[in-house]
Residue, then its C-alpha position, 0 to 999 in steps of 0.5 A: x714922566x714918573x715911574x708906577x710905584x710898585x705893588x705892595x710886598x713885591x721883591x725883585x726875584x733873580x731869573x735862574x740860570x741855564x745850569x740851575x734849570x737844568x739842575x731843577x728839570x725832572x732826569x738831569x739829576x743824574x750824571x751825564x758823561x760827555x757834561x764830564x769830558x776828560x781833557x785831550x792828552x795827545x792826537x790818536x796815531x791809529x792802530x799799526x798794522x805790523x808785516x813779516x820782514x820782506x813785505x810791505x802795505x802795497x803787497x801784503x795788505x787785502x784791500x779787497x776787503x774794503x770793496x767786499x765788507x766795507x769794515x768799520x776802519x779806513x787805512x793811512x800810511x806814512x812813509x813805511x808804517x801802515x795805520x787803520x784807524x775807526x771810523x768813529x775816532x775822534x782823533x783824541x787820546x784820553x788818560x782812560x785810553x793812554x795808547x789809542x782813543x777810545x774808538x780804536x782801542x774797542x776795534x782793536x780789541x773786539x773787532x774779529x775781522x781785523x784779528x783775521x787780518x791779522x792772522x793771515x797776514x802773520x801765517x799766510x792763506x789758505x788756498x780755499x780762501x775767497x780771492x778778496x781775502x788775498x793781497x796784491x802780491x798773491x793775487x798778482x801769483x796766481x794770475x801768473x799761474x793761471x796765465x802759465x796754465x792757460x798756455x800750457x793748455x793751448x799747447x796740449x790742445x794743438x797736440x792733441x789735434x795734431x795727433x788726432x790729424x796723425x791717426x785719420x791719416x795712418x786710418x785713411x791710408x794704406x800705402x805707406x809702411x806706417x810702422x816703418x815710419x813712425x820707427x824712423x820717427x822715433x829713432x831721430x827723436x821727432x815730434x808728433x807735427x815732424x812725423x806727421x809731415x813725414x807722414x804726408x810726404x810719404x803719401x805724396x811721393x808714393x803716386x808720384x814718378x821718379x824716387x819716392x821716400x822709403x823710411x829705412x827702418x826694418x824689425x826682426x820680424x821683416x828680416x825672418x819675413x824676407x828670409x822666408x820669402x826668399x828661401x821659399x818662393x825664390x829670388x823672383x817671389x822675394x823681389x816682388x814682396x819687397x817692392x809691394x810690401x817694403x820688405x827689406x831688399x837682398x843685400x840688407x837681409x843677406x847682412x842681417x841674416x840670423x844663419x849664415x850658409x855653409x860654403x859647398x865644395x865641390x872638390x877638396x875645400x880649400x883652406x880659405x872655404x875651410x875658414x869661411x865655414x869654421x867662420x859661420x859656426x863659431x859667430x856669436x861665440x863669446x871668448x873668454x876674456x883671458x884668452x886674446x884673440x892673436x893667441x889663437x891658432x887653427x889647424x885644419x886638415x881633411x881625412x879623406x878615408x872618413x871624409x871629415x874636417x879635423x882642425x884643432x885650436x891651440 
C-alpha cells in the first residue's frame, strides 16, 4: 500500500514541550519559588531546649501544654539533650537557614508561647499559674503539700471534737472539781484526749464505792477558802466542805498556811516555845547574803516585871 501524498505547503510542526507551555500560558510568567528549590545542605536538628543544672526533660519540662494548647511543635529527646521541632518541618536545612529549617527557625523566633516556656523554665513559676503551666517535678511538690495539709486537717478536725466532747462533759456535770483536774492536767503536760478520759474516770469513780479519783492540785484560793472555814465554822464545818467541795484536807492547809500561829504558854515559856514563836515571825525574811546563817546567835531572856521577851541577835 502506498502512502497519501501529503497536502501542498504542509511543513511538520514540532508539538511544544511541557516547559514551553507552561512558559507560553497566561500567570506562569512570573517567578515561582518551589520551581527554584535550594538544594538540602544537612537534616534540621530541631530547636534545643536548654535546663538550669539539676533539672532535667522528665522534670522540668510542662507537658501539659501539649493536652491543654495543642502547640504548633512536638518534642523528642536523644539521650539527655531535648529537642522541639515544627509540625511543619520538612527535616531539611537550607543555605538561607544554615541552623534550622525554615519551619523551626520562624517557631523559634516568633512563636510566644515557646518564649514563655522558656522563660519559666529559666526564672521558675509563678504560684497563680495554671496547674498545666507546671512540671513534673512541681506538680509532684504540691500534691506533696497538699497531702501533708490534708493530714494536718484531719488531726485538727479530731482535736477539735475532742474538745468539743471535753466541753459537753465539763457542761453536763457537776461532781467533779473540774479546775482541779484540768490543773493536775496541765501540770503533767497531757493532751486534751488524756485529760479528758481523766475527765470520765473521775465521773465514773465519784457514783461508785471504795477509793475515788481525787486529782490533788489546790490554788491559793482553796488554801484562804479552808483557812476561812476552819477558823470560822470549826473542825466539823471544815470537814464536811472538804469532803463535799474538794477543799483541801487539814494537814495540807495547815502546810500551806499563809500565818503560822503563836504558841501560848501557860506559865513561863520555855526556850523551846520561845524558838517556835521567834520562828513564826521571822518565816519569809530573807538574810543578807554576807551574813551566813551559823554565824547567828540568839539570846533570849524573859523580863517578868514588864512581862516581855528580850532576845538579841549577834
Amino acid at each position: 500500500m502506498s502512502r497519501a501524498p501529503s497536502p501542498p505547503n504542509s511543513s511538520r510542526v514540532a508539538s511544544p514541550t511541557m516547559s514551553q507551555t507552561r512558559s507560553s500560558s497566561p500567570g506562569f510568567s512570573e517567578s515561582r519559588s518551589y520551581l527554584k528549590s535550594e538544594p538540602a545542605q544537612s537534616l534540621c536538628p530541631g530547636i534545643h531546649i536548654t535546663f538550669p543544672p539539676g533539672e532535667n526533660q522528665h522534670t522540668s519540662y510542662p507537658f501539659g501544654v501539649h493536652a491543654q494548647l495543642s502547640p504548633q511543635w512536638d518534642y523528642f529527646s536523644e539521650g539527655e539533650h531535648f529537642y522541639i521541632r515544627s509540625t511543619s518541618c520538612r527535616h531539611h536545612v537550607f543555605a538561607s537557614t544554615p541552623n534550622l529549617c525554615r519551619a523551626c527557625n520562624k517557631l523559634d523566633r516568633q512563636d510566644d508561647l515557646l518564649h514563655g516556656i522558656h522563660e519559666r523554665i529559666a526564672n521558675g513559676i509563678n504560684e497563680n499559674t495554671p496547674l498545666f503551666w507546671f512540671p513534673n517535678d512541681q506538680l509532684m511538690a504540691l500534691r506533696v503539700n497538699r497531702l501533708n495539709d490534708n493530714r494536718i486537717l484531719a488531726d485538727k478536725v479530731a482535736e477539735l471534737d475532742l474538745h468539743k466532747q471535753l466541753m459537753m462533759a465539763i457542761a453536763t456535770n457537776n461532781d467533779v472539781r473540774v479546775s482541779a483536774l484540768i490543773r493536775a492536767g496541765l501540770n503533767n503536760g497531757e493532751s486534751i484526749a488524756a485529760m479528758l478520759e481523766r475527765f470520765y474516770r473521775a465521773c465514773v469513780d465519784v457514783h461508785r464505792e471504795g477509793p475515788k479519783y481525787n486529782p490533788k492540785g489546790f490554788t491559793q484560793d482553796d488554801y484562804m477558802v479552808g483557812l476561812c472555814v476552819l477558823r470560822l465554822g470549826g473542825a466539823r464545818l471544815f470537814e464536811l466542805l472538804h469532803r463535799a467541795l474538794g477543799l483541801p484536807g487539814l494537814t495540807t492547809l495547815r502546810k500551806h498556811s499563809v500565818i503560822r500561829p503563836l504558841r501560848a504558854s501557860p506559865t513561863m515559856p520555855t526556850i523551846s516555845e520561845i524558838y517556835e514563836n521567834i520562828d513564826a515571825f521571822t518565816v519569809g525574811e530573807s538574810v543578807p547574803m554576807a551574813v551566813q546563817w551559823w554565824q547567828i546567835e540568839i539570846a533570849v531572856a524573859f523580863w517578868p516585871k514588864s512581862c516581855c521577851i528580850l532576845h538579841r541577835m549577834t
